[in-house]
C-alpha positions in Angstrom: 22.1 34.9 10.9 20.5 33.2 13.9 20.4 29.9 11.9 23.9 30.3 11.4 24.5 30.9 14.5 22.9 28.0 16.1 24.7 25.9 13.5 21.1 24.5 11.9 21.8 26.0 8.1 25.0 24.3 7.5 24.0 20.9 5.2 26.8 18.9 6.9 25.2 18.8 10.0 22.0 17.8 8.1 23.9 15.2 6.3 25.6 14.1 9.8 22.1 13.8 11.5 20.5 11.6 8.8 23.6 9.3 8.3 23.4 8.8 12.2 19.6 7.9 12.2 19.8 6.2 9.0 20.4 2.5 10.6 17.3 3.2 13.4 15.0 4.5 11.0 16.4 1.0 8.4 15.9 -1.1 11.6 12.3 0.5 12.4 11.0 0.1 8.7 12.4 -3.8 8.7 10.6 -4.5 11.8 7.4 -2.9 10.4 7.3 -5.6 7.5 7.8 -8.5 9.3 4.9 -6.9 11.5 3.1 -6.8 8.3 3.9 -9.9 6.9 2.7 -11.7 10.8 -0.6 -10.1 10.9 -1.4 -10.8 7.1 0.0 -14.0 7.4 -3.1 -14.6 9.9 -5.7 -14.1 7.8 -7.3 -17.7 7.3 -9.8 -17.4 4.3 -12.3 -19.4 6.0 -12.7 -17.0 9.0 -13.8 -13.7 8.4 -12.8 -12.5 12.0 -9.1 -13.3 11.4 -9.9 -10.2 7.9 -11.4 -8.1 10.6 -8.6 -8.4 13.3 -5.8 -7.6 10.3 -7.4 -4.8 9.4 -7.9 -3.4 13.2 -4.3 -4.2 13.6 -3.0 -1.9 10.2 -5.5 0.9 10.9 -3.0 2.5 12.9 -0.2 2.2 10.1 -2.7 3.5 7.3 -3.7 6.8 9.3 -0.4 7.4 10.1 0.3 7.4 6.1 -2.6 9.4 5.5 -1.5 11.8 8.3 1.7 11.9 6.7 0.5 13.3 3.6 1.7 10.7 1.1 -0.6 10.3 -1.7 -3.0 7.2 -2.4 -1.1 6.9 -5.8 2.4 6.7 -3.9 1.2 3.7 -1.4 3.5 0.3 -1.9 1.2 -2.3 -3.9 1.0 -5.9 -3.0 3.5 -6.3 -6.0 5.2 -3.6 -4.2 5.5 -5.1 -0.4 6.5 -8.5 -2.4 8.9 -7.6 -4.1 10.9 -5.6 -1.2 13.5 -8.0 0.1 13.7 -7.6 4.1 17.6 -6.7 5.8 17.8 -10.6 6.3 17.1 -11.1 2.2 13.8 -12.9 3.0 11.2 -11.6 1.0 7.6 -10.8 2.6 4.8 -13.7 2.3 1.4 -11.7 1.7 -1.6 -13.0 0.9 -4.8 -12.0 -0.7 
């Protein structure tokens, strides 16, 4: 009908859309670890402002995947973020 029409219901168009974003959206999620990785990288035990700073920097990234409606049981672990190779092959460096 007018789904049809305006071409939206057909899956290869779907499928077309997502293999075209596919790289950005790889390219975007890459550059959000090594964002990751910097600013937990900069935490220095011995300064509790560097803690602070981290965790004004992630806010933004953590209300954005509570926005998103992922579940607290579906968020990466530490284990998680450490063992996700990054496109270069480097794994993340995170620290408690």
């Amino acid at each position: 009908m007018y789904g049809d029409a305006l071409g939206i219901t057909d899956t290869r168009v779907t499928l077309d859309v997502e293999a075209k974003l596919r790289p950005f959206a790889d390219a975007t999620r890459d550059e959000m670890r090594v964002y990751i990785e910097k600013v937990v990288a900069s935490v220095e035990p011995d300064e509790p402002a560097t803690a602070e700073a981290m965790t004004a920097l992630l806010q933004p990234l953590a209300d954005f995947t509570a926005k998103s409606g992922t579940s607290p049981d579906t968020q990466p672990t530490t284990a998680d973020l450490e063992a996700t190779p990054f496109a270069d092959g480097a794994a993340p460096l995170l620290t408690e």
